[in-house]
Each structure stands twice: as structure tokens, then as C-alpha cells.
C-alpha positions as CSV (number, residue, x, y, z in Angstrom):
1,X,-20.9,1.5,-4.5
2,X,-22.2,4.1,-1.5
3,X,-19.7,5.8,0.6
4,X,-21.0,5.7,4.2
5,X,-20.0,6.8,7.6
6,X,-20.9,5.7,11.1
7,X,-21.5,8.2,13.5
8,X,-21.8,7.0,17.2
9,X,-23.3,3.8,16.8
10,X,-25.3,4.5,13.7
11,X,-24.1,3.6,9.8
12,X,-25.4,5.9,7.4
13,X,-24.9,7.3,3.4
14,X,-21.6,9.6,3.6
15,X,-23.5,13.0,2.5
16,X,-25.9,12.4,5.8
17,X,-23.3,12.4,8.2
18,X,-23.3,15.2,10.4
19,X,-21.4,16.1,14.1
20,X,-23.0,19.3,16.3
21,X,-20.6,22.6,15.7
22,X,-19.6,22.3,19.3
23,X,-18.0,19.0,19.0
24,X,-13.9,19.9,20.2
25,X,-12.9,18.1,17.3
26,X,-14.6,20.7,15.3
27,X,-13.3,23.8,18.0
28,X,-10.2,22.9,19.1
29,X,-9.2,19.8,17.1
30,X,-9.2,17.6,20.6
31,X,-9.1,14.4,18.7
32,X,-7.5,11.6,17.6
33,X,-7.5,9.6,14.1
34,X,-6.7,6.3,12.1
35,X,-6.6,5.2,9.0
36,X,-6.7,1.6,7.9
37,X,-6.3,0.5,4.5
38,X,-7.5,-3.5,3.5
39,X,-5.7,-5.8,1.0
40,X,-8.0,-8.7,-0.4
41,X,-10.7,-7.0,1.7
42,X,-9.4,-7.7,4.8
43,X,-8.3,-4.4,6.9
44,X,-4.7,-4.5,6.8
45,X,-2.4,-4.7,10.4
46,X,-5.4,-3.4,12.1
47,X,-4.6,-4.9,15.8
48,X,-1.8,-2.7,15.3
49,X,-3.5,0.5,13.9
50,X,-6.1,-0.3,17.0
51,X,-3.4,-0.3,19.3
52,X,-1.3,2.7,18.2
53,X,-5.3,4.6,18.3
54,X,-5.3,3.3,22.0
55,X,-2.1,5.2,22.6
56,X,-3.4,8.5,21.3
57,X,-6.6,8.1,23.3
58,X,-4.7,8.0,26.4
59,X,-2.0,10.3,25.9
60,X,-5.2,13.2,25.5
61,X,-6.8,12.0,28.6
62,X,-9.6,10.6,26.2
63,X,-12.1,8.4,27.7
64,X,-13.6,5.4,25.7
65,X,-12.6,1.6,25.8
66,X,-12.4,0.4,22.5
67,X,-12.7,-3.3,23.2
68,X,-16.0,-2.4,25.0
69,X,-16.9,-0.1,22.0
70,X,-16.9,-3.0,19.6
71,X,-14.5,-1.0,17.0
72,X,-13.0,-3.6,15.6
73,X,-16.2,-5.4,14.5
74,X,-17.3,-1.9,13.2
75,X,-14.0,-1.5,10.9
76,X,-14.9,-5.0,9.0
77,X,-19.2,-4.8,9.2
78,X,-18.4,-0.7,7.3
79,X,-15.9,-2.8,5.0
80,X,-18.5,-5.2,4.4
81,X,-21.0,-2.7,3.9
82,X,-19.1,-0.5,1.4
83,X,-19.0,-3.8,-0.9
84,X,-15.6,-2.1,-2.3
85,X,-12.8,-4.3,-3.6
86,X,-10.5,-2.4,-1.5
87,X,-11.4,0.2,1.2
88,X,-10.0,2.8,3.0
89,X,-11.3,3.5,6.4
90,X,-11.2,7.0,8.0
91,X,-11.8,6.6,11.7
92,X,-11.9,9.9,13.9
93,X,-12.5,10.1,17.9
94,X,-13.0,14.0,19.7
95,X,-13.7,14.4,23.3
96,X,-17.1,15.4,22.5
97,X,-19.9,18.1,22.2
98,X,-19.7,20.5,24.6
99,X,-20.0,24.4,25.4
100,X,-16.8,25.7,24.0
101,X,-14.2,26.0,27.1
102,X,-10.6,25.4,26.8
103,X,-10.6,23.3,29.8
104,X,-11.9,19.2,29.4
105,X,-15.8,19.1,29.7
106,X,-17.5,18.2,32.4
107,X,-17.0,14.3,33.4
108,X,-19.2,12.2,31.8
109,X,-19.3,13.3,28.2
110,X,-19.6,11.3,25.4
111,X,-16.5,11.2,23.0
112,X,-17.6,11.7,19.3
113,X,-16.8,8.4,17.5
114,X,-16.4,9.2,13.5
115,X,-15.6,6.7,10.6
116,X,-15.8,7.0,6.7
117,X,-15.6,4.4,4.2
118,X,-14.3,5.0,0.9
119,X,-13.3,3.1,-1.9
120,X,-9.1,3.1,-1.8
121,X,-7.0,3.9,-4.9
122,X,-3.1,3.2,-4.4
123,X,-0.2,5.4,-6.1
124,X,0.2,4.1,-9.9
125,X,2.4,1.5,-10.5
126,X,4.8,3.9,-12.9
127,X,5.0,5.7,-9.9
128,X,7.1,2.8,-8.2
129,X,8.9,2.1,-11.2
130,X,9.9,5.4,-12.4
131,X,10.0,7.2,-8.9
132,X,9.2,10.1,-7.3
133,X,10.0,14.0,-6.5
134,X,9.5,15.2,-3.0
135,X,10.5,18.5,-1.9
136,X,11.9,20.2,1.5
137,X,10.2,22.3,3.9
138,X,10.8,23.2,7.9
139,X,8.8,21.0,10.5
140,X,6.9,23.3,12.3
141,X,4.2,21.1,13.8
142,X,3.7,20.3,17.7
143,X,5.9,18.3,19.8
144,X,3.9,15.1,20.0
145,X,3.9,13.9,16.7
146,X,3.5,10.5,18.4
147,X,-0.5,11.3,19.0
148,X,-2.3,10.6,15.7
149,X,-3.9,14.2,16.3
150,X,-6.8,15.6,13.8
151,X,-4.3,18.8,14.6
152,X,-2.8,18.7,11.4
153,X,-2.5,22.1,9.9
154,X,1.7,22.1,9.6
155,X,1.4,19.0,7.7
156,X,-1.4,20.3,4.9
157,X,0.9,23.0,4.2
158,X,3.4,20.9,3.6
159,X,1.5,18.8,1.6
160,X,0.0,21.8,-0.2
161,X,4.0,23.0,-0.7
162,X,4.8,19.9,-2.1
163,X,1.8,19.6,-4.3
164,X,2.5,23.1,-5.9
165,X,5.9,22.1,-6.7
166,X,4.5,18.9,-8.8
167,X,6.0,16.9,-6.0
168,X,4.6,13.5,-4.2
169,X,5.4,14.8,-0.9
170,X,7.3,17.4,1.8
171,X,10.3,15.9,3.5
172,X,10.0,17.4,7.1
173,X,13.3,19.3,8.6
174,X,13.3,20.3,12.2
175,X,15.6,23.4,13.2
176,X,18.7,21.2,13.6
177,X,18.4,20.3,10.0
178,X,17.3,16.9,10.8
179,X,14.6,14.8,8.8
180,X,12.1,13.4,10.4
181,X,9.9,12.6,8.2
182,X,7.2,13.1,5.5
183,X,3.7,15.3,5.9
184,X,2.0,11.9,5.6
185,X,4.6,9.4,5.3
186,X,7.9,7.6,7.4
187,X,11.1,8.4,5.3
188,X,13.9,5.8,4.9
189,X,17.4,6.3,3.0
190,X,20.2,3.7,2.4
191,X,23.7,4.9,3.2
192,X,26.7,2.8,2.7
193,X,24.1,-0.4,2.5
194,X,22.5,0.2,5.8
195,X,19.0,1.5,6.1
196,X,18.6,5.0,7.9
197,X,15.5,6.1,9.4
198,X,14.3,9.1,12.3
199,X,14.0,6.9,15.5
200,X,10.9,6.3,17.7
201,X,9.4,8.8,19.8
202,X,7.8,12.2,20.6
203,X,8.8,13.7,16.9
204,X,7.7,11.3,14.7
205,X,4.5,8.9,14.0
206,X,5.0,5.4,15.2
207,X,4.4,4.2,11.6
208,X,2.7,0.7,11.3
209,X,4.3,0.5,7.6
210,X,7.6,1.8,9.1
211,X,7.7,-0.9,11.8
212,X,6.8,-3.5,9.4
213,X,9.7,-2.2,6.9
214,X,12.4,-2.5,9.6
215,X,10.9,-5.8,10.5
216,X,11.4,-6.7,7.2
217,X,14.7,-4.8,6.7
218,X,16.0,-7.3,9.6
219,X,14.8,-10.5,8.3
220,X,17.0,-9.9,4.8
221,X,19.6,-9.3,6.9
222,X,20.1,-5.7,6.1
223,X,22.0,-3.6,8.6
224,X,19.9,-0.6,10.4
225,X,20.3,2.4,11.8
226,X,17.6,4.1,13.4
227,X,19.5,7.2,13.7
228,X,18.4,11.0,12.4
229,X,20.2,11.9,9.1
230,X,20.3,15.5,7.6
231,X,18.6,17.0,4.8
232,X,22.0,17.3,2.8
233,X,22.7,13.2,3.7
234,X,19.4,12.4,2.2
235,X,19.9,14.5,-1.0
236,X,23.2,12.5,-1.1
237,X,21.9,9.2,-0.2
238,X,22.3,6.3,-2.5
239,X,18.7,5.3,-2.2
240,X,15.7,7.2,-0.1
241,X,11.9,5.8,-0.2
242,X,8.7,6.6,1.6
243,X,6.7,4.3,3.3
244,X,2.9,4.9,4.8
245,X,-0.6,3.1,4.8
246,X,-1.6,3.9,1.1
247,X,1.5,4.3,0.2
248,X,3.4,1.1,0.7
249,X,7.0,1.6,-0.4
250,X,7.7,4.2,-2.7
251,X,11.1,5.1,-4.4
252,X,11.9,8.9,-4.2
253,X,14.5,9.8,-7.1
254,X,15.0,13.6,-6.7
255,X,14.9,15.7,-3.5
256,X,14.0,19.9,-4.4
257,X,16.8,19.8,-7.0
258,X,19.0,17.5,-6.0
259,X,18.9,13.8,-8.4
260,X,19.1,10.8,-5.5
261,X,21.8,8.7,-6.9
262,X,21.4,8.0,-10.7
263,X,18.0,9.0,-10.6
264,X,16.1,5.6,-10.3
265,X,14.5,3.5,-7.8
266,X,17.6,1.4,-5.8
267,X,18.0,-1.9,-5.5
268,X,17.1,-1.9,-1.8
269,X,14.6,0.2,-2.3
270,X,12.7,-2.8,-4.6
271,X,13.7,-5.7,-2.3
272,X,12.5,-4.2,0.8
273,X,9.3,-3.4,-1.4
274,X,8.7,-6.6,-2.9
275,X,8.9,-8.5,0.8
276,X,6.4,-6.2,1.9
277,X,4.1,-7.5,-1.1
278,X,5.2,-10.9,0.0
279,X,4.4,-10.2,3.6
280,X,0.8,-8.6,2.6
281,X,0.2,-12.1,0.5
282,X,1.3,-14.3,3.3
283,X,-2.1,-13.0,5.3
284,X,-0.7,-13.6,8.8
285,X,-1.2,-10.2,9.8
């Protein structure tokens, strides 16, 4: 099957695609992203992921109406279009094309609306029943990690840190020696049989996956603690896992060099994943 892109308000083959140099998303990174992720073809949570896009939009001062845009019709006809069994959907929005000038353009232009289509290949299944390693490494990104922003160089060298060191992921550690969360992913430990997680706001990504999890976490009764824990209390955790769009809820059984527990995924760690399977086959979403 073709991978394809729509580029404002025409679908085309991926490898046509094409934005003007002077777009800010291109200059500056002045833009906003998404990524939805379907399950039985249907694009998974997306009045949520629609809503959090929303939130970036406005926080940059970026001017488009989505409801009037029609992106939510675009997300499923691109779906629909791919003919993949399951898709993953890139979706990118800049301010626009304009000379380059640190200031906003002049009133009136045209945001650049961006999407890519892709076929979507989830983390091996050994990979949930054996584990994974995920290493350290300061946060050093901006301090409004609540904006989906394409501004994303701190987290690709995390990511490229982690992938050097054979690892899944970067656990992200501000300067009070806080976790707050992965380069791409929310971070969750269990402590004393309570889930720990970094709470909401300006240093972290409102998850969709996370709020789901804690949704989740609640329903089975399970007592939580959306509370910052350190580096040193998730190497000593009894259970830590990732959650994140692709990567559902993944056990992580050794942090740099410290072994999480007795090295294997946690009983929590599989409940809490296995009512999120349950939730994604119940379809009410």
C-alpha cells in the first residue's frame, strides 16, 4: 500500500509532498504536531488527540479552526485511503510561509496544514513480556512541554542517547533530579502498591495514553499519586513502565545499570496493561 500526505487541502503520494523553504515550521519550528495511532482501523482517542492539538494551537497564537477545517473527516478519509490494516497518522500545523522575521507574519496568513500516512508497526510482543532498558539523561528541553511543539531537538538527543546505549528509551531528569518523563513517552512506577507518575502541567505532555492509564489505574482501585519521584526512586521502584500512542504500556526492567525489582515486568504493570487492551476492544472511545 502507498504512503500519502495531504498538504493544505490536497492528498497526494508521500514522495510528492513538498512545503515552500520559508514555511516557520521549516525556519523557526513555529508549529505544532499530533500523532494518532488506529486500532481495527479506527483512529484511536482522536476527539482527545484533536482536543489536546487545539490547545497547542492556541497557546502559539495559531490561527485555524479545526472544526471549520474539516480535520477530523481528513484523519479517517487519509486512513481510508492508505488501505493499511493499521495506520499511523502524522499530522503537523506551522504558522505559515512567510519572509523569514522573528516576529508573527503579517495577519492573514495561511497556516501550513501537514499530515502523513503510514502503515503502523507496534513494539514486539517479547518486548512486553521480557521488558525493556531505558537509560537516564538531563531534561534540557523548553519550559512548555505542554505544547506538542515540532521543537523537538532535546528530545532526539535523547532518543539518539538511548538508542546508542541499546536502550528503548531516555528517562528525562530536570535539575532537581526529578523525572518527568520519557523523550517520547509518559513514565509511571509503582511504589509501595500505589502508582507514581510527573503531574499535569507546563513540564510534561498531557499524554492521551497517560490519562487513559490513570483512568484505568482508578477503576481497579489502585491508589495514585500524581506526584514527581526521583531518578534514584525509580531505579528502586518495584515496578516502572512507559506508556505513549505506539507504545501502549510497556514494562521497563532495568534503568542505566540499575535492575528494577527482580528484573521482570510487575504484576501491575500487566494488569494495568491488559485493561487498556480491554478498553481498546470495548470501542467506546
Amino acid at each position: 500500500m502507498p504512503e500519502i500526505a495531504f498538504v493544505n487541502g490536497v492528498f497526494m503520494p508521500l514522495a510528492e509532498a513538498v512545503v515552500s523553504v520559508e514555511d516557520r515550521g521549516f525556519q523557526f519550528a513555529d508549529g505544532v504536531y499530533e500523532v494518532l495511532a488506529s486500532y481495527g482501523g479506527r483512529p484511536f482517542a482522536q476527539e482527545s488527540h484533536l482536543h489536546r492539538l487545539e490547545h497547542s494551537l492556541k497557546a502559539l497564537h495559531i490561527d485555524l479552526d479545526l472544526g471549520a477545517y474539516g480535520l477530523e473527516g481528513i484523519v479517517r478519509e487519509g486512513m481510508a485511503r492508505s488501505g493499511f490494516a493499521e495506520t499511523m497518522v502524522y499530522i503537523q500545523i506551522t504558522r505559515g510561509t512567510a519572509p523569514r522575521h522573528h516576529e508573527f507574519p503579517a495577519a492573514g496568513t495561511q497556516p501550513t496544514v501537514v499530515m502523513t500516512v503510514k502503515q503502523l508497526r507496534r513494539p514486539a510482543a517479547e518486548r512486553y513480556e521480557k521488558g525493556v532498558k531505558v537509560v537516564s539523561t538531563p531534561d534540557l528541553r523548553w519550559k512548555r512541554c505542554d505544547i506538542k511543539s515540532t521543537s523537538l531537538l532535546a528530545n532526539i538527543l535523547a532518543k539518539q542517547q538511548a538508542a546508542e546505549a541499546g536502550a528503548f528509551e531516555a528517562l528525562l531528569v530536570d535539575g532537581q533530579g526529578r523525572v518527568t518523563e520519557g523523550s517520547s513517552t509518559s513514565v509511571f512506577c509503582v511504589r509501595q502498591g500505589a502508582l507514581w507518575t510527573s503531574p499535569a502541567g507546563p513540564h510534561i505532555l498531557p499524554s492521551i495514553t497517560r490519562g487513559i492509564v490513570l483512568e484505568l489505574a482508578r477503576e481497579l482501585k489502585l491508589p495514585v499519586r500524581e506526584e514527581f519521584c526521583t531518578l534514584e526512586q525509580y531505579q528502586q521502584a518495584d515496578e516502572v513502565f512507559l506508556a505513549g500512542t505506539t507504545t501502549e504500556a510497556m514494562p521497563v526492567v532495568r534503568i542505566d545499570e540499575h535492575q528494577v525489582a527482580d528484573g521482570k515486568p510487575g504484576p501491575l504493570t500487566r494488569q494495568l496493561r491488559q485493561a487498556f487492551l480491554e478498553y481498546v476492544a470495548r470501542g467506546d472511545w
